[in-house]
N, CA, C and O of each residue as an XYZ file, in Angstrom:
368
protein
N      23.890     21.478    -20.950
C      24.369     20.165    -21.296
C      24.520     20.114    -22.810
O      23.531     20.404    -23.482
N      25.372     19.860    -23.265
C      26.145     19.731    -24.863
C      26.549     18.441    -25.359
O      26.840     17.762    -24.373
N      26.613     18.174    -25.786
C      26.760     16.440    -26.311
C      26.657     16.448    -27.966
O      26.432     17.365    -28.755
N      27.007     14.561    -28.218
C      27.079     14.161    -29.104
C      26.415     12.523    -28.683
O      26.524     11.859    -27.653
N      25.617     12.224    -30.145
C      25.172     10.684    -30.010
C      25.437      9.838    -31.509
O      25.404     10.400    -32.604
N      25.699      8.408    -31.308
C      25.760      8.312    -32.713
C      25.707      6.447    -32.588
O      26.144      5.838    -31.611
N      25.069      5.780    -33.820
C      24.662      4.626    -33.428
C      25.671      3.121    -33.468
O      25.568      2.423    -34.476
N      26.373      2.794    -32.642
C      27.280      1.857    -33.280
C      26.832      0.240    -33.014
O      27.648     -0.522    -32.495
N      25.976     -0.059    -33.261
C      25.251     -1.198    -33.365
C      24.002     -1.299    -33.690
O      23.464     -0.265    -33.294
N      22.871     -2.300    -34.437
C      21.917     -2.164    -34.563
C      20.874     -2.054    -33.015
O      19.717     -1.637    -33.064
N      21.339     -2.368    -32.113
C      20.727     -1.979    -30.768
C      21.285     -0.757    -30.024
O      20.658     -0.209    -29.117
N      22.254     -0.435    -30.365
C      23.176      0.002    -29.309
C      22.919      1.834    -29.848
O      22.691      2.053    -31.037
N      22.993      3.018    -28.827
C      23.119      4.482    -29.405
C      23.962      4.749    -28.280
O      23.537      4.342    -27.198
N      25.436      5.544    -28.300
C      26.201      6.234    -27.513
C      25.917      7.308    -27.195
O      25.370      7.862    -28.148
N      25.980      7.895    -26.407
C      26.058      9.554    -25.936
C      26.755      9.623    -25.323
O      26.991      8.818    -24.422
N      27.518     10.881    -25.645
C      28.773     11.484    -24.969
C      27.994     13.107    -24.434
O      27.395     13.804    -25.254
N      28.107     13.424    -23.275
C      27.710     14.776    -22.870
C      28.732     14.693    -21.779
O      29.443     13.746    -21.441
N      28.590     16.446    -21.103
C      28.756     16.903    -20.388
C      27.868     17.429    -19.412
O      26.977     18.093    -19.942
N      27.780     17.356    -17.905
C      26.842     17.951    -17.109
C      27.870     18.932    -15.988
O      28.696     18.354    -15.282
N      27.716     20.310    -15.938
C      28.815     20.696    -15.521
C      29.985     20.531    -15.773
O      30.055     20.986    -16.915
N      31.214     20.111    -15.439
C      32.380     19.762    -15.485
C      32.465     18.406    -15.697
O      33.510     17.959    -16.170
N      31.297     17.467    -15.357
C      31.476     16.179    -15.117
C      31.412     15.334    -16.625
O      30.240     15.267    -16.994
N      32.237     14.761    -17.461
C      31.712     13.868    -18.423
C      31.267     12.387    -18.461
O      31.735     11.458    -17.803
N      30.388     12.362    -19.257
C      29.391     11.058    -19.479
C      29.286     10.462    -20.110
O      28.630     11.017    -20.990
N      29.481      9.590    -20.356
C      29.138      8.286    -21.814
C      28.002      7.598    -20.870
O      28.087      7.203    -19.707
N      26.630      7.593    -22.016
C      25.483      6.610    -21.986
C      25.479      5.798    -23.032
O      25.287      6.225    -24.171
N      25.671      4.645    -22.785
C      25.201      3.406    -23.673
C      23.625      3.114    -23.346
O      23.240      2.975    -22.185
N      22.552      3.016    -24.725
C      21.332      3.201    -24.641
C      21.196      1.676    -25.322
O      21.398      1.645    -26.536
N      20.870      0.389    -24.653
C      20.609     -0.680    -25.326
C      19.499     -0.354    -26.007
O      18.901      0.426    -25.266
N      18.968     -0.483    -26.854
C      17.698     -1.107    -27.324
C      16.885     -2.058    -26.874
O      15.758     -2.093    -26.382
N      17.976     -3.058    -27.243
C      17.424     -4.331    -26.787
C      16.976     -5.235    -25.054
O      16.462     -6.294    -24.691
N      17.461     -4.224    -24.549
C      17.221     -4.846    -22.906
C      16.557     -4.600    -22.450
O      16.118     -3.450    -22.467
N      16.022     -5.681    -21.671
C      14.832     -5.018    -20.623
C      14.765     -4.375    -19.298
O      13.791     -4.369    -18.545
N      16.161     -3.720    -19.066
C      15.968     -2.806    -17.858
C      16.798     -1.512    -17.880
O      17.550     -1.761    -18.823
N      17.168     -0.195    -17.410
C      18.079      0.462    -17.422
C      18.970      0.543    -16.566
O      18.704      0.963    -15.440
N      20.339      0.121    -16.956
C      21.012      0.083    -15.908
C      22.551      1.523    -16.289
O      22.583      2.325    -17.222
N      23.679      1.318    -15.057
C      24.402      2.466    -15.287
C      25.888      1.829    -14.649
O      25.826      0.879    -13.868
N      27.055      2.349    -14.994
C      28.240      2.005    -14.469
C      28.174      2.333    -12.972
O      27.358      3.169    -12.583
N      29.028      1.688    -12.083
C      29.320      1.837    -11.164
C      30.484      3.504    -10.668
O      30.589      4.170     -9.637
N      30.994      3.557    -11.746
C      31.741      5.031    -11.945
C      31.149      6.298    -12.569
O      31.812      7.288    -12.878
N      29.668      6.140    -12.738
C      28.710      7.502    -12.918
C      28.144      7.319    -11.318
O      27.999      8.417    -10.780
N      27.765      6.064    -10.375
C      27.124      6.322     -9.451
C      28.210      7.223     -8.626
O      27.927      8.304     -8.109
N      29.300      6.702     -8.591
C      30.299      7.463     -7.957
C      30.272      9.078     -7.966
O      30.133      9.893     -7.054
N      30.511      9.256     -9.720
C      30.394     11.021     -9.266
C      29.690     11.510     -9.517
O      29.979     12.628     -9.945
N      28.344     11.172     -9.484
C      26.952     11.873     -8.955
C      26.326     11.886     -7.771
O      25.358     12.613     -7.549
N      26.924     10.941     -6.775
C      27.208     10.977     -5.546
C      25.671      9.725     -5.032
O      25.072      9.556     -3.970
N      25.576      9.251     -6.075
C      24.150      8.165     -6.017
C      24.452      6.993     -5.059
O      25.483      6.321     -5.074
N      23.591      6.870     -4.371
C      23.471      5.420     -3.470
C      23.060      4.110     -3.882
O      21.864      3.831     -3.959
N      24.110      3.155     -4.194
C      23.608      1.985     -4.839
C      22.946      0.866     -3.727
O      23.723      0.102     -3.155
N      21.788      0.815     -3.503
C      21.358     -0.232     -2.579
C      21.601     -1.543     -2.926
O      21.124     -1.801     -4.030
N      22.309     -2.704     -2.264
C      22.234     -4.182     -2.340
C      21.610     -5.061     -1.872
O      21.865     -5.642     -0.817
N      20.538     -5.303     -2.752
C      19.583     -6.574     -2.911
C      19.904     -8.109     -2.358
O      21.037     -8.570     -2.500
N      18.961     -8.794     -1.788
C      19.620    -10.033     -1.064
C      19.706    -10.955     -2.280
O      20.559    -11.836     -2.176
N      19.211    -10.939     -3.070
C      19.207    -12.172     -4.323
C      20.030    -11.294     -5.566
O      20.095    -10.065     -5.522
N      20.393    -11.770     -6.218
C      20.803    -11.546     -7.316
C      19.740    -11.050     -8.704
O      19.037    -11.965     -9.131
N      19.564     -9.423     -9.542
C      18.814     -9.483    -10.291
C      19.115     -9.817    -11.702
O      20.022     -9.233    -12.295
N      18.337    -10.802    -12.306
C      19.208    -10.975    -14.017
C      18.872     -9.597    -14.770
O      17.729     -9.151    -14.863
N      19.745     -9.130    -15.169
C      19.528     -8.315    -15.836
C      19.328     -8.649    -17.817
O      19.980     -9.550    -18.346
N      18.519     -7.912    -18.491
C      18.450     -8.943    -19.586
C      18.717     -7.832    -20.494
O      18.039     -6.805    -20.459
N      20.138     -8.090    -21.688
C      21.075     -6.941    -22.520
C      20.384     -7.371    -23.765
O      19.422     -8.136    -23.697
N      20.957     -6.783    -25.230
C      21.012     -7.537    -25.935
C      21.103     -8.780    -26.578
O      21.522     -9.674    -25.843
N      20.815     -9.129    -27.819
C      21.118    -10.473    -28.615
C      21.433    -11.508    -26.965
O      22.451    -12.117    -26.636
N      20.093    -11.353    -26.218
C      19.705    -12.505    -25.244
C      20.503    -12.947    -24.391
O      20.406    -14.101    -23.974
N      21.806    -11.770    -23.816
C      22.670    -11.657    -22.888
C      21.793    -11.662    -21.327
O      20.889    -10.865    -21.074
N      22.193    -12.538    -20.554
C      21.656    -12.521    -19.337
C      22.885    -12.314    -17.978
O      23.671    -13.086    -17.429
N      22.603    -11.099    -17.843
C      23.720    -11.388    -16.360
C      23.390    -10.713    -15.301
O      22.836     -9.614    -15.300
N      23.806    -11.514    -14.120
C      23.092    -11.291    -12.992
C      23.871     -9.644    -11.984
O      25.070     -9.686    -11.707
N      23.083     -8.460    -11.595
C      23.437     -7.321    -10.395
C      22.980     -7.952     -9.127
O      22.690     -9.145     -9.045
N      22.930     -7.127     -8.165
C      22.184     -6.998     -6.921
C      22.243     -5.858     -6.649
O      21.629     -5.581     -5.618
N      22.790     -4.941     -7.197
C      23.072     -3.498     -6.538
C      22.136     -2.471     -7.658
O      22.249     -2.698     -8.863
N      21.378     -1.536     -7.257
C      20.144     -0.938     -8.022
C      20.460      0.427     -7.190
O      20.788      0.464     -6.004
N      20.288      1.560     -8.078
C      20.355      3.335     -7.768
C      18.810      3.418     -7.633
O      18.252      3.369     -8.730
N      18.155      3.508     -6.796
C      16.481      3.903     -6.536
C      15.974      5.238     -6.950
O      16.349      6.235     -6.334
N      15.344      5.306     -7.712
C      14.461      7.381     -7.854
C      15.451      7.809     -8.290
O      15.881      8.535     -7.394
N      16.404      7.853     -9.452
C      17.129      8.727     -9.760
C      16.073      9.838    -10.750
O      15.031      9.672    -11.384
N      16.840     10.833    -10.521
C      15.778     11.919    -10.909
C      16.466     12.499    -12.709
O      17.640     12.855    -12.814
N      15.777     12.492    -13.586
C      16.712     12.077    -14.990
C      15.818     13.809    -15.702
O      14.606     13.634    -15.581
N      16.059     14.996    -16.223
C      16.063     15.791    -16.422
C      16.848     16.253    -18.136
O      18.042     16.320    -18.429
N      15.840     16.458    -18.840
C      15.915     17.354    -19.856
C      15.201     18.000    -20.326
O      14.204     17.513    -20.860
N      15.482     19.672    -20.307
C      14.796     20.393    -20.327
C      14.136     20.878    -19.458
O      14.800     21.174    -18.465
N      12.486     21.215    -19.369
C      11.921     20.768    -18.712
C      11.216     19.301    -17.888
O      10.645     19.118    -16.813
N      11.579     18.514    -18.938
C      10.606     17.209    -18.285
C      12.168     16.925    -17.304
O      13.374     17.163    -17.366
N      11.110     16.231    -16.380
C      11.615     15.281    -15.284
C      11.057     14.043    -14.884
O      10.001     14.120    -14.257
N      11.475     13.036    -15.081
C      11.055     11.630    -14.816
C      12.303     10.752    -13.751
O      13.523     10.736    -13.919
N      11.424     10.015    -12.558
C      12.493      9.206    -11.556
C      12.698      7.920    -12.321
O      11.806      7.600    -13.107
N      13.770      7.132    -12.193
C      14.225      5.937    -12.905
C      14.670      5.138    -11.990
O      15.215      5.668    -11.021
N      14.593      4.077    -12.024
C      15.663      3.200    -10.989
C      16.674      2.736    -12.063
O      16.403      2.658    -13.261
N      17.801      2.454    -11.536
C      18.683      2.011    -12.467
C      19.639      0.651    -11.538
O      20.027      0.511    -10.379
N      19.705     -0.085    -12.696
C      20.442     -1.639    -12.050
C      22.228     -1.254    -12.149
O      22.604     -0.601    -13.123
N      22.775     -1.492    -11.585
C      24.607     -1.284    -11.584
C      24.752     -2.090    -11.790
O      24.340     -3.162    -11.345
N      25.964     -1.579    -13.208
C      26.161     -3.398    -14.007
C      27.507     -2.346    -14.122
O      27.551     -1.153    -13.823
N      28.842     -3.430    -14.790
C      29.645     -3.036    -14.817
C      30.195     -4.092    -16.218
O      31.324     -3.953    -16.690
């Protein structure tokens, strides 16, 4: 995996990589309190977005509140050696 990151907001860090063939842009809030992911990385990583009966607020930056229901469960997140599971909220 090869990449580039670089900061374009006081909250905000981009990453651009590659995993295999597949390319990636991560937007890394700072400021929010959950991790969430596009609906077009769940796609071609082949991830299952489960839908929640209520709506979750998700909370962004500079006190942005907007509501998912759809969450990727145990994604398995890998560099290097370490490995840690994540859930991630689908926001778009």
């Amino acid at each position: 995996m090869k990449g580039k990151c670089g900061q374009i907001g006081p909250n905000l860090i981009l990453l651009m990589f590659k995993v295999r063939t597949i390319g990636v842009l991560c937007l890394f809030d700072l400021g929010a309190m959950h991790s969430f992911v596009s609906p077009s990385v769940v796609i071609q990583f082949g991830w299952v977005a489960k839908k929640g009966a209520k709506p979750i607020k998700v909370h962004l930056a500079q006190g942005v509140v907007t509501p998912t229901n759809e969450v990727v469960l145990g994604v398995v997140l890998e560099c290097g050696k370490v490995k840690f599971a994540k859930n991630l909220m689908v926001y778009t």
